[in-house]
C-alpha positions as CSV (number, residue, x, y, z in Angstrom):
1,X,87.2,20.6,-122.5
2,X,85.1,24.2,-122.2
3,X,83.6,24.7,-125.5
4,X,84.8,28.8,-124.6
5,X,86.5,30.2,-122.4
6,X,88.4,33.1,-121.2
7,X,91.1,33.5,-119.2
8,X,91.9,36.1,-117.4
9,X,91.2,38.7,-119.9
10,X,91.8,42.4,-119.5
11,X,90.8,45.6,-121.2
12,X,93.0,48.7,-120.5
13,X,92.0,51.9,-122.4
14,X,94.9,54.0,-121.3
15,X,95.2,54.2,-117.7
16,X,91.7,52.9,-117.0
17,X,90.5,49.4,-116.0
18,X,87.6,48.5,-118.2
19,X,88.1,45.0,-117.8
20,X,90.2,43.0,-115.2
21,X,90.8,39.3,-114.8
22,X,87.9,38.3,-116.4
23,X,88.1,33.8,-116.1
24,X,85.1,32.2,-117.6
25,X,84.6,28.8,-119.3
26,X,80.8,28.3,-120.9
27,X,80.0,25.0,-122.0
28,X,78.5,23.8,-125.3
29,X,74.7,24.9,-125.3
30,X,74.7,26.9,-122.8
31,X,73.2,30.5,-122.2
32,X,74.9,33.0,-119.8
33,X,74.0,35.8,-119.0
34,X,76.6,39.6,-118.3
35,X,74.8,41.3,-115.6
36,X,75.6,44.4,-114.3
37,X,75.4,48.2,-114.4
38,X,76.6,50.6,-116.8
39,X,80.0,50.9,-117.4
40,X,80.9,47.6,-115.8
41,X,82.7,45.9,-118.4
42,X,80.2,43.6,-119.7
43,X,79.8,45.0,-123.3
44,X,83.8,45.2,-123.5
45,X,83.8,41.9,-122.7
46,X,81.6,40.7,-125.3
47,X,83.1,42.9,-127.8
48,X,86.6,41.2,-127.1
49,X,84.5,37.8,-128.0
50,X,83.6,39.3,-131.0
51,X,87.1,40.7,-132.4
52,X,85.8,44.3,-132.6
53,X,87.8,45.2,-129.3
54,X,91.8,43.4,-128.8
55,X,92.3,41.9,-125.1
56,X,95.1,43.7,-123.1
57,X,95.8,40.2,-122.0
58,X,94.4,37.2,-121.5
59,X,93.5,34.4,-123.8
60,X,90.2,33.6,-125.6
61,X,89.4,30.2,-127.2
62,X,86.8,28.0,-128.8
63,X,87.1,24.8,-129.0
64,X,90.5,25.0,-127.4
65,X,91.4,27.3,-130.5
66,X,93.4,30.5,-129.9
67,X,90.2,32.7,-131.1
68,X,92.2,35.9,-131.0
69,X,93.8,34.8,-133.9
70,X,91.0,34.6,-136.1
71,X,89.6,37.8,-137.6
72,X,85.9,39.0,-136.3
73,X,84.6,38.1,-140.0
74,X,85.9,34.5,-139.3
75,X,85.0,34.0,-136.1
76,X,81.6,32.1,-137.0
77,X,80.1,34.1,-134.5
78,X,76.2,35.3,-134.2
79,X,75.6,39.0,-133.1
80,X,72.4,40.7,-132.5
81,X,73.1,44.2,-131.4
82,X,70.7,46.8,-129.4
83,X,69.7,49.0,-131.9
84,X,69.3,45.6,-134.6
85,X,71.6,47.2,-137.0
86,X,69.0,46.3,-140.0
87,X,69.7,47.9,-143.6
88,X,66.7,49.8,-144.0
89,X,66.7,49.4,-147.7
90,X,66.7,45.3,-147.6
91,X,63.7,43.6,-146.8
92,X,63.4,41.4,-144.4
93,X,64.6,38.3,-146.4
94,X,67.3,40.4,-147.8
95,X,68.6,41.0,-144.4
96,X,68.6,38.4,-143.3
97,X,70.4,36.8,-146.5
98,X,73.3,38.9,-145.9
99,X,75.3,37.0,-144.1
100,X,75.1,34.0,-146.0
101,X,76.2,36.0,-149.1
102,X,79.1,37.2,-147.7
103,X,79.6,33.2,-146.7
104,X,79.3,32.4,-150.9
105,X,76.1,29.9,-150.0
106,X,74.2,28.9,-152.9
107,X,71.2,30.8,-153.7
108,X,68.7,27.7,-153.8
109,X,69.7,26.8,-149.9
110,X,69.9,30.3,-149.1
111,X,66.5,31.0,-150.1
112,X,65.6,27.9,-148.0
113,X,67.5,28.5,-145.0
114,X,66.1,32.7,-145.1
115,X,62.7,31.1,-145.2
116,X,63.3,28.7,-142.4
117,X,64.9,30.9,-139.8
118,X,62.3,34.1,-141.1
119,X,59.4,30.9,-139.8
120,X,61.8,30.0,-136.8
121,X,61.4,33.6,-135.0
122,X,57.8,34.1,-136.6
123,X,58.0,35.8,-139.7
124,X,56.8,33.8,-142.0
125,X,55.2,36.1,-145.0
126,X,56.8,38.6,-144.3
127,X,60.3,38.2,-146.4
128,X,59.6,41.6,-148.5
129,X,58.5,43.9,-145.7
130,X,61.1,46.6,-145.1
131,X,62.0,47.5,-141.4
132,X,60.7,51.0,-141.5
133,X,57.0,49.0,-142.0
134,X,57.4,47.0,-139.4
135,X,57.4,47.5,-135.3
136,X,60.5,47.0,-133.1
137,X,59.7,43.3,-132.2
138,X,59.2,42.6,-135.9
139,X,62.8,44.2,-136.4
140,X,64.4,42.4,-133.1
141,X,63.1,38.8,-134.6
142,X,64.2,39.7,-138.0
143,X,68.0,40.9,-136.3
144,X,67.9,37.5,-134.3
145,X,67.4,35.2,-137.4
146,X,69.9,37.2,-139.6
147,X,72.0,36.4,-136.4
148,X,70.9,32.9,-136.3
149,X,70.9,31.7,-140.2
150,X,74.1,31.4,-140.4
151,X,74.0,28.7,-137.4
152,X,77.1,30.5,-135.0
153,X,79.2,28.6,-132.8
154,X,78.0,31.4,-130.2
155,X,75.2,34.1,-130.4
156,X,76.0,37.1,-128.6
157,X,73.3,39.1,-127.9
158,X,74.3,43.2,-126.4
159,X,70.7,44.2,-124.9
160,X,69.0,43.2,-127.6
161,X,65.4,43.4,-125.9
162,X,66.2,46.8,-124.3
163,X,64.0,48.9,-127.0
164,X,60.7,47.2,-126.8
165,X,58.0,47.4,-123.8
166,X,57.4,45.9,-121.1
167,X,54.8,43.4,-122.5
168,X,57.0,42.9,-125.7
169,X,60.1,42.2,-123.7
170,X,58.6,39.8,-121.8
171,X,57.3,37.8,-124.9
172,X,60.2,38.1,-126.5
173,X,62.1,36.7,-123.7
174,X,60.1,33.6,-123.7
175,X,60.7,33.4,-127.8
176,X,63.9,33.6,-127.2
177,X,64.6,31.2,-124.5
178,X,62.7,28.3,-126.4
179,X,64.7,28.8,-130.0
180,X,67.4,28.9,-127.9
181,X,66.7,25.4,-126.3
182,X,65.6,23.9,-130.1
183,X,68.5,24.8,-131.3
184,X,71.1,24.3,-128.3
185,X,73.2,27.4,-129.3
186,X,76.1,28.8,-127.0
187,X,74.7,32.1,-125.9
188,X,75.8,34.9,-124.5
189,X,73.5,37.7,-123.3
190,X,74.4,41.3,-122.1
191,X,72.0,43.0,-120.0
192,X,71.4,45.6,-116.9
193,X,67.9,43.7,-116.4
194,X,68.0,41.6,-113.3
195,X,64.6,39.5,-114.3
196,X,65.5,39.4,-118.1
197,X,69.0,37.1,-116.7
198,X,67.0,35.5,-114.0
199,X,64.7,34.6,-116.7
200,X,66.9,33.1,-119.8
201,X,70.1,32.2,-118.2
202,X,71.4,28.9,-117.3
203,X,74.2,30.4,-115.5
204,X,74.7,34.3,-114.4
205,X,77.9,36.6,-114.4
206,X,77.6,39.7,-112.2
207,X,80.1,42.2,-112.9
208,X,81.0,45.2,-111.2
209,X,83.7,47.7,-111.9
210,X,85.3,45.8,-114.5
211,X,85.5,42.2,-112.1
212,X,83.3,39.2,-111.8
213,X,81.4,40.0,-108.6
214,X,79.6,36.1,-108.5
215,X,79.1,33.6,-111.3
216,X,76.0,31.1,-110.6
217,X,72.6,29.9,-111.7
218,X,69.8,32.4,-111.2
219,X,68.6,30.6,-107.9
220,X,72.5,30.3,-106.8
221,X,73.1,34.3,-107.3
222,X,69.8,35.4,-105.8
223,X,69.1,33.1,-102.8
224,X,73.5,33.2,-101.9
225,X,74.8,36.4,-102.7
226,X,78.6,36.5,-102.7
227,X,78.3,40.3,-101.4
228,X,76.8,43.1,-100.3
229,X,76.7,44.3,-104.0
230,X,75.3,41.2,-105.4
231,X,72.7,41.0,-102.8
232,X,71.7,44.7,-103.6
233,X,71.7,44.8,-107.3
234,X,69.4,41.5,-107.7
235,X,66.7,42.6,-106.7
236,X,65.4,44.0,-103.6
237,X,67.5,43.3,-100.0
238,X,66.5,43.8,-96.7
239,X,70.5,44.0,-94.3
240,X,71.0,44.3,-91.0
241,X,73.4,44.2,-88.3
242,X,73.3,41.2,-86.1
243,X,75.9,39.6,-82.8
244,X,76.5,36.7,-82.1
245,X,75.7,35.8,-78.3
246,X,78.2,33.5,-76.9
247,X,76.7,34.1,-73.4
248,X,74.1,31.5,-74.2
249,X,73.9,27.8,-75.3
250,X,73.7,27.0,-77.7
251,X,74.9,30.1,-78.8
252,X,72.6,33.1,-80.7
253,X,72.6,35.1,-83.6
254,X,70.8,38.6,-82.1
255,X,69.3,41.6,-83.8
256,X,67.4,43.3,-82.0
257,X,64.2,41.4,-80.7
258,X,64.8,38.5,-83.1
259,X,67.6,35.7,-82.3
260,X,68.4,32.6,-83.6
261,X,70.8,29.6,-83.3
262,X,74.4,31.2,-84.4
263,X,75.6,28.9,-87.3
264,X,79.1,27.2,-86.6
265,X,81.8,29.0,-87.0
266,X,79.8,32.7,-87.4
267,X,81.3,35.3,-84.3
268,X,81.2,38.8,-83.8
269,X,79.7,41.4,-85.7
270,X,77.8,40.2,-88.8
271,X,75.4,41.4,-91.5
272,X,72.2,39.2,-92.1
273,X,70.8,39.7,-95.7
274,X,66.7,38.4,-96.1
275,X,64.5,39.1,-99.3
276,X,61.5,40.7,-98.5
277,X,59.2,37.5,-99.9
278,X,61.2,35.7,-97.5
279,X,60.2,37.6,-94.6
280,X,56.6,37.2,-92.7
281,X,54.3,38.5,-89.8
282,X,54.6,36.3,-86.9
283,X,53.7,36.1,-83.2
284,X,57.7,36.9,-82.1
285,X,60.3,37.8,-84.2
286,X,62.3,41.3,-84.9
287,X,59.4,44.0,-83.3
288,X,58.4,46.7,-85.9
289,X,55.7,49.1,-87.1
290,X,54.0,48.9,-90.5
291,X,55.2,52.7,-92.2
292,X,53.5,52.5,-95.2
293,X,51.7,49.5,-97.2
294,X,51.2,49.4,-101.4
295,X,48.8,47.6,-102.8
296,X,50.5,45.6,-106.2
297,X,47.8,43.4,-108.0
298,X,49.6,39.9,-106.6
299,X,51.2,41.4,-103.7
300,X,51.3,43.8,-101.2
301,X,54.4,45.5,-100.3
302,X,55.3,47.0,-96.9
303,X,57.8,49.7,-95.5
304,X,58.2,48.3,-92.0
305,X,60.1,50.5,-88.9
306,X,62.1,47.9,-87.0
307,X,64.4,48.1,-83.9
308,X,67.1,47.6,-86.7
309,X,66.0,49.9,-89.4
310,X,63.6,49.8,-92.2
311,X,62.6,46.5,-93.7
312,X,60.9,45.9,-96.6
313,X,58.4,43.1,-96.5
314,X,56.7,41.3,-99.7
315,X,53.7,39.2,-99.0
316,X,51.6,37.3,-101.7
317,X,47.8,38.9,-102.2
318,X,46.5,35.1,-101.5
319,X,43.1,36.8,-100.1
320,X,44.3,36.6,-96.5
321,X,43.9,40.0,-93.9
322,X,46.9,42.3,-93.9
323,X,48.3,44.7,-91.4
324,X,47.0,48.1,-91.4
325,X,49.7,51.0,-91.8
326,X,50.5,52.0,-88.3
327,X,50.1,48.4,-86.6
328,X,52.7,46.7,-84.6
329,X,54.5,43.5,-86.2
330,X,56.8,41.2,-85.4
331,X,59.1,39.9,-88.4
332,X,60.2,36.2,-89.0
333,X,62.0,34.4,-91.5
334,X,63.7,30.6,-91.3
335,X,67.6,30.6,-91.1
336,X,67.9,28.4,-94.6
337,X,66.5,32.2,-96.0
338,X,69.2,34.8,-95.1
339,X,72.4,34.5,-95.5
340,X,75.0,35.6,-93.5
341,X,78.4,37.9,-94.2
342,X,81.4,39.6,-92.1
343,X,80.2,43.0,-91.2
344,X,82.0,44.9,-94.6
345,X,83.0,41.6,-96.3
346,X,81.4,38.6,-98.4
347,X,78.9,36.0,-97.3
């Protein structure tokens, strides 16, 4: 049995699709992650998790538990917003007591549990510091333990890095992906950040337009696309058009100056996706022209002029020559690193 899972949920708001068949089962311990842009559903969804929003449809359980008929305040459920949510007149402590207040927990193990989860996200000595004295990672750690203290079935987590820098984020990610793992919590993480759910997620959900667009681990999504919009929103995407030649044999996939053996199955008109770390400068390959090159710290990135359009090309900065803007190249990759879709349809 799932520990939760949804099926086919819907959110209608009037005559407007917010949310459409949404099917997802989670298992116990695990952290997924919502990905997708604005106005996709993903908050919706997460709000219908948390009782603040009613399904159109659809079922939601825990534990194979009809969780739509439990109130939000009942749902046992750990929520860490984007803009924290803190009472600015509570300390820290206090805040992070709240919860287990409202739960009628003893004073002598709420002051014990306050103090543990304040050390968990590292706080400790700073239980009477209001938020207002202390800086937006202090606040996000002390909205995660409030979240956290009162040891949720699931945490669900709506951008709750989004306000802090780049540096910050990227700590707090790590933080947050190891008290996740010590403490094996069910999580669920809305984001529009591509590396922040690459990052932290055992499994991803891209969503567009109200529908799941793929569900897989990081390496699944990223390296196997299920369509052209997957492939474009993580990260950057270098497509094509390719034909297969069935004049030859065996027969080959062509586009442009580059071929290769045509998978089985694969005829006509098809699109080839690459990454640009996957592709390299080679003695043959698709012929080109180096428009433009930027220098990145660890890598250098090229705008390359192909037979087939412009390609973008990521190579490491390993010490090793590059091509100057303006030079001829030829472009290579191996066939286990594109993949390969129906011109207009899904890989």
């Amino acid at each position: 049995m799932s520990f939760l899972e949804l099926d086919h949920v819907g959110k209608h708001f009037g005559p407007t699709v917010a949310v459409d068949a949404f099917s997802l089962t989670v298992g116990k311990g695990e952290f997924i992650s919502f990905l997708g842009p604005s106005g996709c559903g993903k908050t919706t969804t997460l709000q219908m998790i948390a009782g603040f929003l009613d399904p159109s449809h659809g079922a939601i359980r825990l534990e194979g538990r009809d969780l739509l008929a439990v109130p939000p305040s009942r749902r046992g459920l750990g929520i860490v917003f984007q803009s924290y949510a803190l009472f600015p007149h509570m300390t820290a402590a206090e805040n992070v007591s709240f919860g287990l207040e409202m739960r009628r927990v003893s004073r002598t193990e709420r002051e014990a549990r306050v103090r543990a989860a304040l050390a968990m996200v590292g706080l400790a000595g700073y239980e009477d510091r209001h938020p207002r004295r202390m800086s937006g990672g202090q606040q996000q750690r002390v909205a995660l333990a409030r979240a956290l203290v009162i040891r949720p079935s699931v945490l669900l987590l709506d951008e709750p890095l989004s306000n802090l820098d780049a540096r910050l984020r990227e700590d707090m990610q790590i933080e947050l992906r190891q008290i996740q793992r010590n403490l094996g919590t069910t999580t669920i993480l809305v984001t529009h950040d591509q590396i922040e759910a690459m990052s932290l997620s055992d499994r991803i959900v891209v969503m567009s337009k109200g529908r799941i667009e793929q569900i897989g681990t990081p390496q699944e999504v990223y390296e196997r696309p299920a369509s052209a919009f997957v492939a474009q929103f993580l990260g950057k995407t270098n497509e094509f058009a390719a034909t297969v030649d069935r004049t030859s044999s065996p027969a080959r996939l062509v586009a442009g100056s580059w071929s290769a053996s045509a998978p089985a199955g694969v005829s006509g008109t098809v699109t080839i996706s690459v990454r640009p770390e996957r592709i390299g400068f080679g003695e043959s390959g698709l012929s080109g022209r180096i428009a433009s090159r930027i220098f990145q710290g660890n890598q250098w990135l090229f705008q390359c002029e192909t037979e087939c359009g412009p390609v973008i090309v990521i190579r490491p900065n390993n010490g090793q020559p590059q091509p100057a803007q303006g030079e001829p190249v030829h472009l290579a990759w191996l066939a286990q690193d594109m993949s390969l879709r129906a011109a207009g349809g899904a890989s």
